[in-house]
Backbone as a ProteinNet text record, in pm:
[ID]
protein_1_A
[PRIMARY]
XXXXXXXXXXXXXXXXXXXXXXXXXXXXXXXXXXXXXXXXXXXXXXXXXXXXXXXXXXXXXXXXXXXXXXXXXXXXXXXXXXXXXXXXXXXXXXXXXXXXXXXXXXXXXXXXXXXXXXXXXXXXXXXXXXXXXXXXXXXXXXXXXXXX
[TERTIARY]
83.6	0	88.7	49.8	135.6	61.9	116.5	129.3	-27	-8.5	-100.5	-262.4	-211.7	-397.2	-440.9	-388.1	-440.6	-453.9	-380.9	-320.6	-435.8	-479.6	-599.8	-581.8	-588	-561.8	-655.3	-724.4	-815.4	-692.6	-592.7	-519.4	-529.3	-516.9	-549	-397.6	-387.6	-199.3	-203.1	-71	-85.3	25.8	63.5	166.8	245.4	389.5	469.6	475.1	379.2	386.2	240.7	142.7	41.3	81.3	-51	-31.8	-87.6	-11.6	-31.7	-210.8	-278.4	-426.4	-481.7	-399.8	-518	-456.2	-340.3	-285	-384.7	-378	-433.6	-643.6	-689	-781.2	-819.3	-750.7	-734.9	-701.7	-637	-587.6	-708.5	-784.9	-888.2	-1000.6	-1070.4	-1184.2	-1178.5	-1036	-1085.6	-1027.3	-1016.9	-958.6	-897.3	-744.5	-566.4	-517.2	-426.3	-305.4	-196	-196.7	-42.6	-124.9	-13.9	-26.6	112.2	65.7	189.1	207.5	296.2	356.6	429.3	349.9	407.1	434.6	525.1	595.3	634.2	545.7	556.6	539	397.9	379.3	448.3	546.5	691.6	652.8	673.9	661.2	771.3	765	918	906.4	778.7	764.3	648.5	636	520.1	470.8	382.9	366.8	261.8	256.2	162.6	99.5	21.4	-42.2	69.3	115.8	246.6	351.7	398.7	451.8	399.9	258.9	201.2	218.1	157.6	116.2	285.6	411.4	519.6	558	530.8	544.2	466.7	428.5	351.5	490.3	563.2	664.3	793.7	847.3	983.3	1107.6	1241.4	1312.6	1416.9	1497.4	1620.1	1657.7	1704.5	1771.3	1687.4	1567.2	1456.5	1466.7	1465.7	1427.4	1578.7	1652.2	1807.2	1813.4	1785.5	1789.1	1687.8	1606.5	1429.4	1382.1	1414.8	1366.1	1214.2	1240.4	1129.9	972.5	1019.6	936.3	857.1	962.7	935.3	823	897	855.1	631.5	602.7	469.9	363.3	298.8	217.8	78.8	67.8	-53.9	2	116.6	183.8	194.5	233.1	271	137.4	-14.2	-110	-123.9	-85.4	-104.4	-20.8	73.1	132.4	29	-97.7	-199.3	-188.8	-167.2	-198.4	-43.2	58.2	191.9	192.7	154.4	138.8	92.1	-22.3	-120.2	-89.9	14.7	66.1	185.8	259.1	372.4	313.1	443.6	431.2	452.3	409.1	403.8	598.7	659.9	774.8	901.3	817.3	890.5	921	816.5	806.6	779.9	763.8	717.5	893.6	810.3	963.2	1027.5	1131.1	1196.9	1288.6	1269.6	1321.8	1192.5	1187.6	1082.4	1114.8	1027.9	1016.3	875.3	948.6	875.8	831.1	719.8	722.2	655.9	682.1	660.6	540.2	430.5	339.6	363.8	439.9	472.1	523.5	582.9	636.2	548.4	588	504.2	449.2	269.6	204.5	301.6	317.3	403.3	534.7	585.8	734.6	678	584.6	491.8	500.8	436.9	348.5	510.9	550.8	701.6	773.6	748.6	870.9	741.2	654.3	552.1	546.6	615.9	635.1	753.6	860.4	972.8	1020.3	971.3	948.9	832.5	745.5	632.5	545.9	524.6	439.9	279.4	161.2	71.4	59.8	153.7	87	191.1	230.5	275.5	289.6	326.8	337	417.8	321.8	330.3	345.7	491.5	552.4	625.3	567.6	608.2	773	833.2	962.4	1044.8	929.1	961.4	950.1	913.2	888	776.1	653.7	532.5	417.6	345.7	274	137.1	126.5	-1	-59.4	-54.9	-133.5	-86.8	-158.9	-76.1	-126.1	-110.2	-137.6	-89.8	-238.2	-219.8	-229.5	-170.6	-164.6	-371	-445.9	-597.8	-613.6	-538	-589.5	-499.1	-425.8	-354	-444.3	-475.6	-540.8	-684	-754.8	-842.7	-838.8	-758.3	-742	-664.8	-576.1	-566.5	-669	-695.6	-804.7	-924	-1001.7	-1120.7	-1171.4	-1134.3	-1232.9	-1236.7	-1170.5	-1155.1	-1240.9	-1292.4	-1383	-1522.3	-1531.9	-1702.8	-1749.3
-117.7	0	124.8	255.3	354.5	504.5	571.5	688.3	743.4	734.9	771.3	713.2	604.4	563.9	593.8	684.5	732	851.5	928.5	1067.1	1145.3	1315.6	1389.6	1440.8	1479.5	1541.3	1679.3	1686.6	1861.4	1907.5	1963.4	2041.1	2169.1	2224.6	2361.9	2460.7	2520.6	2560.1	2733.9	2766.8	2913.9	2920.2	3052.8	3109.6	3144.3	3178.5	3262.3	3412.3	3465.7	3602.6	3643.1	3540.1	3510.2	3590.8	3690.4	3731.2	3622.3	3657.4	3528.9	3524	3684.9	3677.1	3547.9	3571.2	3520.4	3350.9	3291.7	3176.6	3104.2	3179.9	3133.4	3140.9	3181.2	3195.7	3050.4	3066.4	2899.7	2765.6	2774.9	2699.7	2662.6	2795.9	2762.2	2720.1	2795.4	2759.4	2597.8	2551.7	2426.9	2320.9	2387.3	2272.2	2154.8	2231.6	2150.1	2230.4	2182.3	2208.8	2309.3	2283.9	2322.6	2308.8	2393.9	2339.9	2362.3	2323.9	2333	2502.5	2572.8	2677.4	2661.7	2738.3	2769.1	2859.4	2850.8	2989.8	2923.3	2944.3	2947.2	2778.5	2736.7	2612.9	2533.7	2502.1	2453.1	2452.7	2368	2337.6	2423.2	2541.8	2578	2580.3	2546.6	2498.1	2504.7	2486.8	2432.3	2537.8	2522.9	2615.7	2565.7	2552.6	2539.7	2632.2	2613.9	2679.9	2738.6	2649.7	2625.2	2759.6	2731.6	2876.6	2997.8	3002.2	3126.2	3168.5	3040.9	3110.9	3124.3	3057	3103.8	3258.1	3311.6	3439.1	3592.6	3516.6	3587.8	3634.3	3513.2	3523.7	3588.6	3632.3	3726.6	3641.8	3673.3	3609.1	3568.3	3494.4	3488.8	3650.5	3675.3	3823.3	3942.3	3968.9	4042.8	3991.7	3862.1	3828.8	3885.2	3873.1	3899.2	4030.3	4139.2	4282.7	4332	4243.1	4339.9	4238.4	4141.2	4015.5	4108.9	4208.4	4239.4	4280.9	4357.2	4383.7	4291.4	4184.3	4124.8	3954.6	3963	3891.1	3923	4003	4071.6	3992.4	3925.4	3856.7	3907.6	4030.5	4131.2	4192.6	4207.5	4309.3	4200.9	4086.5	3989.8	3964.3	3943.5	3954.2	4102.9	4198.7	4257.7	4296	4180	4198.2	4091.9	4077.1	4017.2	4074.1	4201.9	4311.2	4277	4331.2	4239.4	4143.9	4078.3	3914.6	3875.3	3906.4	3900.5	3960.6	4072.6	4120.6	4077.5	3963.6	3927.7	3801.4	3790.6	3727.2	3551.1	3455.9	3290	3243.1	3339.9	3307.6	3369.1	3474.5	3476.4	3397.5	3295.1	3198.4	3089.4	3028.8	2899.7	2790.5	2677.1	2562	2539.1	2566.2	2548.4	2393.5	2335	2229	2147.9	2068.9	1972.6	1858.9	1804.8	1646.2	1563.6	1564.6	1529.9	1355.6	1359.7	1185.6	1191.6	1076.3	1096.9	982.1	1012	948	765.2	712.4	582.6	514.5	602.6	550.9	504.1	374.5	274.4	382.7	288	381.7	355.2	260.9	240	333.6	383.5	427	579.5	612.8	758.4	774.3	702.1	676.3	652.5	593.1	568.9	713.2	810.9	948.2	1044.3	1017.8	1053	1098	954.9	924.2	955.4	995.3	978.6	1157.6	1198.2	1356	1419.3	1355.3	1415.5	1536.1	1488.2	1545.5	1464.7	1558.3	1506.2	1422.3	1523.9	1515.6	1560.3	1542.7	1530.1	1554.4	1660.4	1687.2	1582.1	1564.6	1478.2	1573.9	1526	1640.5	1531.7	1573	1502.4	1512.1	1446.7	1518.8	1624.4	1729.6	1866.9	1949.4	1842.2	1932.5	2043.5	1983.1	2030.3	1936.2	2010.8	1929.8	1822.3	1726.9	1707.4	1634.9	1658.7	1574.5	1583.8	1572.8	1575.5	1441.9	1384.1	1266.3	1300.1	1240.5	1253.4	1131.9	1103.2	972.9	913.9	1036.3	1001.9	954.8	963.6	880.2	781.8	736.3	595.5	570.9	607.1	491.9	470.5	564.6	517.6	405.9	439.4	319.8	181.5	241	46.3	-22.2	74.8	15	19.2	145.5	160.6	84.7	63.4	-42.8	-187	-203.9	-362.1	-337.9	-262.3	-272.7	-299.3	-257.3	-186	-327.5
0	0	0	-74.1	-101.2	-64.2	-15.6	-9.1	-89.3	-215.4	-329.3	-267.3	-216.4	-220.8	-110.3	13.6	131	118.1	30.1	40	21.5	36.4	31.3	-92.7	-214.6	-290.8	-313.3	-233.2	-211.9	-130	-137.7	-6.7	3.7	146.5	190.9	141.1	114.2	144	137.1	155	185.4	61.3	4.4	-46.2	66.5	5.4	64.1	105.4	50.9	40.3	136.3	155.4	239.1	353.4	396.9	522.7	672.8	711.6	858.5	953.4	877.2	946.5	850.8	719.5	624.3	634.2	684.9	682.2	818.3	913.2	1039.3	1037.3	928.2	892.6	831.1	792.4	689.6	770	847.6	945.8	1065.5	1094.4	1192.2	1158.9	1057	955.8	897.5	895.5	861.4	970.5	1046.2	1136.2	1122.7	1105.5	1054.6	1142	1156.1	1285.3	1149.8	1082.6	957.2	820.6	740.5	590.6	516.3	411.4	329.7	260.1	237	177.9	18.7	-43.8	-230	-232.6	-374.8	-432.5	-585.9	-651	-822.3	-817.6	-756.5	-763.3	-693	-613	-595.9	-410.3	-353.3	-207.2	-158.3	-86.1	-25.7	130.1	178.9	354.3	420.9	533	562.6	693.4	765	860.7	943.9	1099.1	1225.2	1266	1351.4	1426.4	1515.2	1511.2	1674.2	1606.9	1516.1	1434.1	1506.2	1427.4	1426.4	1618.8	1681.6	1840.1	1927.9	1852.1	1890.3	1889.8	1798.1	1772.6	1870.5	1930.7	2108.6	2167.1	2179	2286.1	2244.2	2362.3	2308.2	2211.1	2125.8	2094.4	2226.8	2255.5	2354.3	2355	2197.2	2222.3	2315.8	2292.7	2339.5	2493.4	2523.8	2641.4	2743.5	2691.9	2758.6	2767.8	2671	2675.9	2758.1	2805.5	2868.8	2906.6	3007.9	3079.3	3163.1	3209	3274.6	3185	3110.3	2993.4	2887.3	2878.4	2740	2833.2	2956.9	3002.5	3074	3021.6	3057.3	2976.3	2989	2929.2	2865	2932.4	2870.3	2715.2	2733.5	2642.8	2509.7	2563.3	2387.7	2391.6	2460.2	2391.2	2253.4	2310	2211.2	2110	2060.2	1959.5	1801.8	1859.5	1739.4	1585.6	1604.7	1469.9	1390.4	1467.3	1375.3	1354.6	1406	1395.4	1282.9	1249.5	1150.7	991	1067	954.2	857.2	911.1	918.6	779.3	694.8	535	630	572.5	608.9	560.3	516.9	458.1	570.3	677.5	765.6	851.4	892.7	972.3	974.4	858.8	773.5	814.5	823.5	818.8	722.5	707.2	563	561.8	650.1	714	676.3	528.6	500.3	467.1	535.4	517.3	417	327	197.4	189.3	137	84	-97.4	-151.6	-265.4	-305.7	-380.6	-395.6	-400.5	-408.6	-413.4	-291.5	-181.5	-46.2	21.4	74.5	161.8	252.1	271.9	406	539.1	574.2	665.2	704.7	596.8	596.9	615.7	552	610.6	765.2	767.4	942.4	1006.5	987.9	1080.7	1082.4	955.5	950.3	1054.8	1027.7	1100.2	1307.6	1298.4	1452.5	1465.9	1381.6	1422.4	1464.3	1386.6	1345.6	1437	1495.7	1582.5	1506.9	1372.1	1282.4	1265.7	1232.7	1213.2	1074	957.7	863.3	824.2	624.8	572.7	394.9	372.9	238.8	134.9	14.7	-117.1	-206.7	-277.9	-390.8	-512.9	-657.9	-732.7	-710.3	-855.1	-906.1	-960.8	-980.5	-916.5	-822.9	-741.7	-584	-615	-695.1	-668.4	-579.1	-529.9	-392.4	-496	-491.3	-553.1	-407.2	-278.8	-242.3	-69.2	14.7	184.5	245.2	327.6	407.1	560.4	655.8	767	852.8	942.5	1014.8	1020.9	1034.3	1002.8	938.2	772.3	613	626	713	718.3	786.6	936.5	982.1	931.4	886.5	786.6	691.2	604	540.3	577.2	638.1	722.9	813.9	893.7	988.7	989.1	871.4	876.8	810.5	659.4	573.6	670.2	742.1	789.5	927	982.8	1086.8	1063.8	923.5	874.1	892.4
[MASK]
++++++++++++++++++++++++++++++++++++++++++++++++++++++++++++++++++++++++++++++++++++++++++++++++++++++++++++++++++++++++++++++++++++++++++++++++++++

C-alpha cells in the first residue's frame, strides 16, 4: 500500500507572500493544525499553528535585553496586529520532510512518529505538492475499511 492511495488530494496551502491573518484563517476555519507553503507552484515549507502562536513570545535576544518587559504577558497579547501582519515566509519551516506518492504507508506513518508530525506533504519530481497525508488517512485506510 502507497502513499497515493491514502493521500488527500483537495489540499489547503498558503503562499509565501500570504499574510499570517489570512494563513491562520485557513488553518482555523478548517480545522488543521499546519499546511503546506508555495511559491511558483513549488513546495518551499510548511507552517503550524504552533509557528504562528510562537510568535507571542519574546526572541532569547529580546528576552536577555528586557527580561522584565518582554517577560509581561498582557503586552505579547497585544502583539496580534503584527502578527497578523507578518508574510508565512517569515516563519514557515523550511526544514521539510517530503514523501513521494509511491512511499510505503508504513514508511509515512514511521517518519511521522519519528518527526512528531501530524501530517505530511506529497511532492512530485519537481517538488510540486499534488497531495498531503495525515496519520488520520492511514489509519483510515488500514483500519477503517476492515472494521465496517
Amino acid at each position: 500500500m502507497k502513499v497515493k492511495n491514502a493521500m488527500s488530494t483537495k489540499i489547503d496551502y498558503s503562499t509565501s507572500k500570504a499574510k499570517l491573518k489570512d494563513v491562520s484563517k485557513i488553518i482555523f476555519d478548517h480545522h488543521i493544525n499546519g499546511l503546506p507553503v508555495l511559491k511558483d507552484k513549488k513546495l518551499v515549507g510548511f507552517i503550524t499553528e504552533k509557528d504562528i502562536l510562537q510568535q507571542f513570545f519574546p526572541s532569547m535576544k529580546e528576552f536577555m535585553e528586557d527580561s522584565v518587559n518582554e517577560a509581561n504577558f498582557e503586552k505579547m497579547e497585544k502583539k496580534i496586529s503584527l502578527i497578523f501582519a507578518m508574510s508565512a515566509d517569515k516563519i514557515m519551516s523550511k526544514k521539510l520532510i517530503t514523501l513521494n506518492p509511491d512511499t510505503p504507508l508504513l514508511e509515512a506513518l514511521s517518519l511521522m512518529f519519528v518527526n512528531k508530525v501530524g501530517r505530511l506533504p506529497v511532492v512530485d519530481e519537481k517538488k510540486r505538492l499534488v497531495g498531503i497525508i495525515s496519520k488520520g488517512d492511514i489509519f483510515k485506510f488500514l483500519v477503517g475499511k476492515r472494521i465496517k
